[in-house]
C-alpha positions, 0 to 999 in steps of 0.5 A: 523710647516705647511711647504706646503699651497694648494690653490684651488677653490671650484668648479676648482680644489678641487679634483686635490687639495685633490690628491696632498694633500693625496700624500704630507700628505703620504711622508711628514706628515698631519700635514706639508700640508694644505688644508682648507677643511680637516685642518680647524675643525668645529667651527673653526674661518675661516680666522684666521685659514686659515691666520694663517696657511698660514703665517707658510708655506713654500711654496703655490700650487696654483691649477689652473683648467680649469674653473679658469679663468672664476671666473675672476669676483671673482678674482677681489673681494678682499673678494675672499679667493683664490685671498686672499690667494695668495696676502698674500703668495706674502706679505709674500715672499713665493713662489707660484706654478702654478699647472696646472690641466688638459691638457685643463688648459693654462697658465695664462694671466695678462688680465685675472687677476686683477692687485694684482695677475698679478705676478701669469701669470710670475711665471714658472707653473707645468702641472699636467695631470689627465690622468697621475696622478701617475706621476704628484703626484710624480714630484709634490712631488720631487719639494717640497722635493727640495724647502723645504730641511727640510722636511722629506721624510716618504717614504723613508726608515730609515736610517740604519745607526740610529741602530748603535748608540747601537754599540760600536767598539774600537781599540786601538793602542799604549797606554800610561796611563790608556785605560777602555773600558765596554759597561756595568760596572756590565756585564761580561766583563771589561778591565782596563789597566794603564802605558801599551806600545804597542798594546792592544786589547779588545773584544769577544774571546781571549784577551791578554795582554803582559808583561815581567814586572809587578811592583806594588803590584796590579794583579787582573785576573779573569773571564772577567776582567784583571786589572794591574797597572805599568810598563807593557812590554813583553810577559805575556799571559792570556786566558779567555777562558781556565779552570784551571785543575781540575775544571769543569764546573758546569753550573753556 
């Protein structure tokens, strides 16, 4: 989805327009920002194109450069793309942006618009100084971020916290019935603990397991896994980590 449409006029504004489209294309992605001269492929039915895009937009930038009100006599065709454009982002209720480039650029006037775009004089403009273009870009940027929460920001880092999703940590307090922790049933380590009382740990390292009373006719203890079923309550201690007399390690 198209989330940012820029609005310009051939000849007032374009190369302010391709700025702030290079700016918001590097935070946000080239395919949320439009602008009529780099979205529209060759062969491309224009203004279905262009209508298109606009309607799947978020929010229209409206550059307004210092020679915008002397195309005042193409403001009043209704033909003109950019008087287009603006009527169909009010039609529609996006919100406009009067983007004001350059320090000789003023406010809109109503006398200087036709009666279809007299809203554009009422709306609150964002100054864009030239001379400060790092800057302008950034607030520029800022604002869209704010007035559209969806949008992404590629700038920024990701967040570290996506790598934890590979991690597991468990604690286990008193447990009652059957605790099975494995990050992987065929690797080295497993734990299967039923009817135990009491404080349980599995992890890295020693692991013991406290029992005065084993009934049942099930033990299993080996390289990495302990398994007991019943009544389990006392002091019985295993360690993994230790090697029965007499055998060595033989690096297998």
């Amino acid at each position: 989805m198209i989330e940012v449409f820029i609005n310009y006029r051939t000849g007032d504004g374009e190369k302010t327009a391709a700025l702030i489209d290079q700016e918001l294309s590097r935070r946000f992605g080239g395919n949320r920002i439009f602008r009529a001269s780099k979205s529209i492929a060759p062969g491309d039915m224009y203004p279905e194109r262009l209508l298109s895009a606009l309607r799947r937009s978020s929010l229209l930038l409206a550059i307004v450069g210092p020679d915008w009100k002397n195309f005042r006599s193409r403001l009043h065709d209704p033909g003109d793309w950019v008087r287009k454009e603006i009527e169909e982002a009010f039609s529609y209720g996006l919100p406009v942006i009067p983007i004001l480039d350059g320090r000789k650029t003023d406010r809109l006037s109503k006398v200087d618009l036709p009666p279809e775009l007299a809203r554009l004089a009422d709306l609150q403009s964002l100054p864009f100084d030239t001379h400060d273009a790092e800057r302008g870009l950034r607030r520029i940027g800022d604002l869209v971020a704010e007035m559209i929460p969806g949008l992404t920001d590629l700038s920024q880092p990701a967040d570290e916290n996506a790598s934890a999703a590979s991690t597991v940590t468990n604690s286990i307090g008193d447990v009652a019935g059957t605790a099975v922790q494995s990050r992987d049933f065929t690797g080295d380590v497993g734990t299967v603990v039923k009817g135990s009382h009491g404080a349980v740990h599995t992890g890295n390292g020693h692991i013991y397991q406290n029992s005065r009373h084993v009934s049942g006719d099930r033990h299993f203890s080996g390289n990495g896994m302990t398994y007991f079923e019943g009544d389990n309550h006392g002091n019985v201690q295993h360690r993994f980590d230790e090697k029965p007399d007499g055998h060595e390690d033989n690096g297998r």
